[in-house]
PyMOL CGO cylinders between C-alpha atoms (Angstrom):
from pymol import cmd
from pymol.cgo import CYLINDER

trace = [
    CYLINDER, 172.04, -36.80, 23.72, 169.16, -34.87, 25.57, 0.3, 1, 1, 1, 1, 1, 1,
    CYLINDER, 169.16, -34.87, 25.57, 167.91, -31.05, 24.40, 0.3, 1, 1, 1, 1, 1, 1,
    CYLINDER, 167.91, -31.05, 24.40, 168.39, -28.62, 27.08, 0.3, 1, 1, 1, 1, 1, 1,
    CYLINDER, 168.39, -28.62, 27.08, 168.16, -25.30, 25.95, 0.3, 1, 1, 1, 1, 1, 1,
    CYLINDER, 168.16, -25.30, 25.95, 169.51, -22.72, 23.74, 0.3, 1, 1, 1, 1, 1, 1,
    CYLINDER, 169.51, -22.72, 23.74, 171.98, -20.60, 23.11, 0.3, 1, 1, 1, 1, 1, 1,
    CYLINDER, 171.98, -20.60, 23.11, 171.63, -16.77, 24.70, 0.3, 1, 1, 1, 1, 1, 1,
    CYLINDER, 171.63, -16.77, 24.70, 174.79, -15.07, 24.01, 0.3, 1, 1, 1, 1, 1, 1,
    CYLINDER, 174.79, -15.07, 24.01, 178.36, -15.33, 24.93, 0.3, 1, 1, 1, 1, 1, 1,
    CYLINDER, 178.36, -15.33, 24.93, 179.26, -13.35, 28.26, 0.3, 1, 1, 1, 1, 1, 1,
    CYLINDER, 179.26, -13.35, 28.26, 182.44, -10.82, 28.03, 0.3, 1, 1, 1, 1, 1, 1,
    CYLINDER, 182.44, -10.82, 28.03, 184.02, -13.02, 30.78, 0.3, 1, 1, 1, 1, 1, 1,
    CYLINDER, 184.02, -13.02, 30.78, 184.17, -16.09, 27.70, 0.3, 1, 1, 1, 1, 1, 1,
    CYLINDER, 184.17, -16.09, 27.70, 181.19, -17.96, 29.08, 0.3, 1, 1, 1, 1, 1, 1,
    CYLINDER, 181.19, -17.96, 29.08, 178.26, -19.41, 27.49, 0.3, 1, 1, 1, 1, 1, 1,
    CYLINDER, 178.26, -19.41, 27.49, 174.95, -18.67, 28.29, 0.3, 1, 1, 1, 1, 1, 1,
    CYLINDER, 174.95, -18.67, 28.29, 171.95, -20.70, 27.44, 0.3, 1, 1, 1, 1, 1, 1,
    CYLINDER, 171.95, -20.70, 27.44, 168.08, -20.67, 28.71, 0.3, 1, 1, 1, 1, 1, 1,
    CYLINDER, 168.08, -20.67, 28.71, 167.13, -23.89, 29.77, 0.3, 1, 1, 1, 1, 1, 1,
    CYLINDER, 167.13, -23.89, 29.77, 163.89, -25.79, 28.15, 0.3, 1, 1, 1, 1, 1, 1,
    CYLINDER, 163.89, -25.79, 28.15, 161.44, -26.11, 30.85, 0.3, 1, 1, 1, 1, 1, 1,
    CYLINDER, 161.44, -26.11, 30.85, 161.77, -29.68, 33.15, 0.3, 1, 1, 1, 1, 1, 1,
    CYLINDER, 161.77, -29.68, 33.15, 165.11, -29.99, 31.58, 0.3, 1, 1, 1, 1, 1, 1,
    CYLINDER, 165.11, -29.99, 31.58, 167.27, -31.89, 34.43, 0.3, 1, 1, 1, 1, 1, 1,
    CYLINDER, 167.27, -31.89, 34.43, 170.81, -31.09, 34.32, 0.3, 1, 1, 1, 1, 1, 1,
    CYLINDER, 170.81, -31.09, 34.32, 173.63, -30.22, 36.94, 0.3, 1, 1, 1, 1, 1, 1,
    CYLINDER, 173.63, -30.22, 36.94, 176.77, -28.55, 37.23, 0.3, 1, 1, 1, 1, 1, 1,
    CYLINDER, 176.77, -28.55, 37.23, 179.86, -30.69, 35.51, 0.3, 1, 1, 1, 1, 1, 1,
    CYLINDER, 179.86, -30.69, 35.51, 177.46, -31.77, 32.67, 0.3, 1, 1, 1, 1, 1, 1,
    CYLINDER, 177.46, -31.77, 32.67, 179.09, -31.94, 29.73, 0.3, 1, 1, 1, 1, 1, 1,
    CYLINDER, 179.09, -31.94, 29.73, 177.30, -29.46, 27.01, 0.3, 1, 1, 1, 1, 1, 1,
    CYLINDER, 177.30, -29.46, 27.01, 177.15, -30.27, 23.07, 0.3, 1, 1, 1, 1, 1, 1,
    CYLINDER, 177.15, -30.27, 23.07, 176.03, -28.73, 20.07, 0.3, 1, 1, 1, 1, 1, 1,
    CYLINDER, 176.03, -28.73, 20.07, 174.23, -30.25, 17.01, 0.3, 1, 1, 1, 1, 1, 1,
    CYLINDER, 174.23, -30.25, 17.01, 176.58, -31.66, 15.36, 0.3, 1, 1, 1, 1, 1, 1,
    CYLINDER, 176.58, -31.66, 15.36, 178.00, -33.83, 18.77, 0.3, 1, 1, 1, 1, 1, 1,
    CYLINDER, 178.00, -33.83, 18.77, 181.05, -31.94, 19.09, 0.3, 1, 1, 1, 1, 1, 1,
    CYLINDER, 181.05, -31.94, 19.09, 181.98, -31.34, 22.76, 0.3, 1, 1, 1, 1, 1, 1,
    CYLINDER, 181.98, -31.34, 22.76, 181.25, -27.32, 23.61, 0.3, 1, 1, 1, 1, 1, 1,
    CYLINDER, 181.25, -27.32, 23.61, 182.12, -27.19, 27.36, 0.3, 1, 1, 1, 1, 1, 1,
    CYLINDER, 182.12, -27.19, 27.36, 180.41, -27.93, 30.69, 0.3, 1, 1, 1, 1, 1, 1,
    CYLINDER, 180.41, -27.93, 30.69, 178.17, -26.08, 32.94, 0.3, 1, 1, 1, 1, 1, 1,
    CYLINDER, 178.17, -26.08, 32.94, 179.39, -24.00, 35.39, 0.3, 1, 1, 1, 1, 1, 1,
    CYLINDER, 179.39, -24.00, 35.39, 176.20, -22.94, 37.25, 0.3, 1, 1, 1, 1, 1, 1,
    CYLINDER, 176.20, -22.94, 37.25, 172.55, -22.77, 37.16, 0.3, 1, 1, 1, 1, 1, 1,
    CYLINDER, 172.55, -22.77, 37.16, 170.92, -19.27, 37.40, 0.3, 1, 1, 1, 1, 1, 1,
    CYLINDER, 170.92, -19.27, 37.40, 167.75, -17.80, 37.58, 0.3, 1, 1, 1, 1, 1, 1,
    CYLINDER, 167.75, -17.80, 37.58, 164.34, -18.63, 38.69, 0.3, 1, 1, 1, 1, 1, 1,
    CYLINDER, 164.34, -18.63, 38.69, 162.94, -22.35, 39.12, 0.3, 1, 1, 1, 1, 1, 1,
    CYLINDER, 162.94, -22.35, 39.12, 160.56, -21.87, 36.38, 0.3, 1, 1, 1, 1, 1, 1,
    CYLINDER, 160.56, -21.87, 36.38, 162.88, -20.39, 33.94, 0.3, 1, 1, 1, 1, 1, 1,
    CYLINDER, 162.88, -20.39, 33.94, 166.71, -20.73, 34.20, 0.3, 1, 1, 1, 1, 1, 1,
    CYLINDER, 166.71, -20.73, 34.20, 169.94, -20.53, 32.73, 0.3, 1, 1, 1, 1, 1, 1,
    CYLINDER, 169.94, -20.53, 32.73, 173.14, -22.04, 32.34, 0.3, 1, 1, 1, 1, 1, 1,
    CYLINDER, 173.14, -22.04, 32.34, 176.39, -20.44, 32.40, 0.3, 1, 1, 1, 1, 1, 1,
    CYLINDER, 176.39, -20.44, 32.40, 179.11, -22.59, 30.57, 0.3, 1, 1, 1, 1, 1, 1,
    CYLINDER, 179.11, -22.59, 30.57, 183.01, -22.65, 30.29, 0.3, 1, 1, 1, 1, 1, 1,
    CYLINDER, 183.01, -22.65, 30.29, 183.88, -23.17, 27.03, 0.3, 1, 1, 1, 1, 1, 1,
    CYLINDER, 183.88, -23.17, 27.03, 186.67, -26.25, 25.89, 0.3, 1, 1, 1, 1, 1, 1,
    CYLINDER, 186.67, -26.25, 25.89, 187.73, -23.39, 23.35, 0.3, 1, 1, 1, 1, 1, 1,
    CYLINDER, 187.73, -23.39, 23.35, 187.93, -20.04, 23.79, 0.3, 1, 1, 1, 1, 1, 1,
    CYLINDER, 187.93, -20.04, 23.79, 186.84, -18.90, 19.65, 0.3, 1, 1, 1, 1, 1, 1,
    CYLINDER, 186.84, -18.90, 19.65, 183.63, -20.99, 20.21, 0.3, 1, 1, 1, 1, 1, 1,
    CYLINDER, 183.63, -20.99, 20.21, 181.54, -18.54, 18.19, 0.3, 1, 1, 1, 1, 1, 1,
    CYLINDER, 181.54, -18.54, 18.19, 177.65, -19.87, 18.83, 0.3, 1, 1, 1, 1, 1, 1,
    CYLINDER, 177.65, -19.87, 18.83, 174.88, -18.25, 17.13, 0.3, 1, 1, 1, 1, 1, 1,
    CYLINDER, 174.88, -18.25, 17.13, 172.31, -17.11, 19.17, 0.3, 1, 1, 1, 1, 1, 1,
    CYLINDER, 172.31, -17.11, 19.17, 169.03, -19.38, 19.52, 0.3, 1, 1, 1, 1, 1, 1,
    CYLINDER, 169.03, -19.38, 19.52, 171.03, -22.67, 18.66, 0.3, 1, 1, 1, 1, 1, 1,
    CYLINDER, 171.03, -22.67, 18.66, 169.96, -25.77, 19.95, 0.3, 1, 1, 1, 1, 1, 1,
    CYLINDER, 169.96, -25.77, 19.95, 172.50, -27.60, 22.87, 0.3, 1, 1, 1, 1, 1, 1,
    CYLINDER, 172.50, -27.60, 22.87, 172.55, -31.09, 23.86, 0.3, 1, 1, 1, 1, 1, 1,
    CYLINDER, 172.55, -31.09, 23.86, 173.37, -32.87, 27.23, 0.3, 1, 1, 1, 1, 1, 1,
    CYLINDER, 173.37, -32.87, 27.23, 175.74, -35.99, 26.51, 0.3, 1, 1, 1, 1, 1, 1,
    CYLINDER, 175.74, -35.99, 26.51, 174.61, -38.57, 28.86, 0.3, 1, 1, 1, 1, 1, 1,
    CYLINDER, 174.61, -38.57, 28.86, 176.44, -41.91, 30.01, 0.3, 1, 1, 1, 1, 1, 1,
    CYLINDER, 176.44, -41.91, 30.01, 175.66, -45.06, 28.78, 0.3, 1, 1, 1, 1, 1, 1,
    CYLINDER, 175.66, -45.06, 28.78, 176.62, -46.00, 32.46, 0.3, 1, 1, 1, 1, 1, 1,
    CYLINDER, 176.62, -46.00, 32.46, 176.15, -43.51, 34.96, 0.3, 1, 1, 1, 1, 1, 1,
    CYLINDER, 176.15, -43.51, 34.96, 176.94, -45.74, 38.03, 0.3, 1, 1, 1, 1, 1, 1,
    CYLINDER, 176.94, -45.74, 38.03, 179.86, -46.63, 36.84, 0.3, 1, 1, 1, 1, 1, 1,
    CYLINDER, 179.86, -46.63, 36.84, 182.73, -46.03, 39.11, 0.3, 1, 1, 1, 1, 1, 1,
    CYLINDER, 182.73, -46.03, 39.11, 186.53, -45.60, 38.65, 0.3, 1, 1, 1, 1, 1, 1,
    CYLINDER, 186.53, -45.60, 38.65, 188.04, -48.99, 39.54, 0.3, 1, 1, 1, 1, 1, 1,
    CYLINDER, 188.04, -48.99, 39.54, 191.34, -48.93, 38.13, 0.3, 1, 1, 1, 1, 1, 1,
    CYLINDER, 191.34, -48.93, 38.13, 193.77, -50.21, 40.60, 0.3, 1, 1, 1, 1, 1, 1,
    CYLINDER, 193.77, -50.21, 40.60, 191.40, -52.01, 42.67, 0.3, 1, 1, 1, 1, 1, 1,
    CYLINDER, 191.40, -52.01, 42.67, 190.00, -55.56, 43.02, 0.3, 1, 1, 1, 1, 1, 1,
    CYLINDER, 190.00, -55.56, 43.02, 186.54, -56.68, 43.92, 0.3, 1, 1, 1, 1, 1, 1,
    CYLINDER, 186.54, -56.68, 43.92, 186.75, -59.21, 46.15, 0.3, 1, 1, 1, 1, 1, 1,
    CYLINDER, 186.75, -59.21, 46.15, 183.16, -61.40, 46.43, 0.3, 1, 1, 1, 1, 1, 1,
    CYLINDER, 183.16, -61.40, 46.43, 180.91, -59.49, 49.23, 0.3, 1, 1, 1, 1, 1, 1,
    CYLINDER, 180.91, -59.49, 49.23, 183.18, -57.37, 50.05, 0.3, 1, 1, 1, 1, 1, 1,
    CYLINDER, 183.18, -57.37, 50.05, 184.08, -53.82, 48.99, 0.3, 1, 1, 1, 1, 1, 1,
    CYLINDER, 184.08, -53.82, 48.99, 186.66, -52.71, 46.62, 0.3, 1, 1, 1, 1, 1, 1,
    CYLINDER, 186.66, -52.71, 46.62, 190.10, -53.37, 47.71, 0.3, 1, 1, 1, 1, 1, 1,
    CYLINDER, 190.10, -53.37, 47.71, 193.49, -51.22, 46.73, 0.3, 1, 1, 1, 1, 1, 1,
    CYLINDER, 193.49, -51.22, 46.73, 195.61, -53.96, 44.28, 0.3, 1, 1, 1, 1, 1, 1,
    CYLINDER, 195.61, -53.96, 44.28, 198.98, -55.23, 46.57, 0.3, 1, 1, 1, 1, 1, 1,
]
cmd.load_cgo(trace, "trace")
């Protein structure tokens, strides 16, 4: 888990908004978490200037009820490479291959 920012306010379309630490790297799909590790949603899109943006988030559930100025967390992989293989077969120097 990686700080990102903190919790703004929640938007009347159900989003959550949060201003980003500065040189926090993070993308759209991240998956967004809140002190205690439970799952809070994932971002949506980045707005705002380079030097001070935001994050708009869809919730995983709708009563989410953050308090403003709350810490968030970035879950990162263990393994980010790692691909989807299931179904498939590696076959030495050459690529993956759909199972027969």
């Amino acid at each position: 888990m990686t700080e990102v920012g903190e919790i703004i306010h929640k938007a009347k379309s159900g989003r959550l908004i949060l201003k980003l630490f500065e040189m926090t790297k993070i993308n759209t799909g991240d998956t967004i978490l809140d002190s205690h590790g439970k799952k809070i949603g994932n971002v949506n899109e980045l707005i705002g200037p380079v030097n001070s943006p935001y994050a708009s988030v869809i919730l995983l559930d709708e009563n989410f009820e953050g308090r403003a100025g709350e810490t968030v967390f970035r879950f990162i992989s263990k393994n980010p490479n790692k691909r989807f293989t299931k179904g498939f077969k590696k076959i030495r120097g050459q690529r993956l291959r759909r199972k027969n």
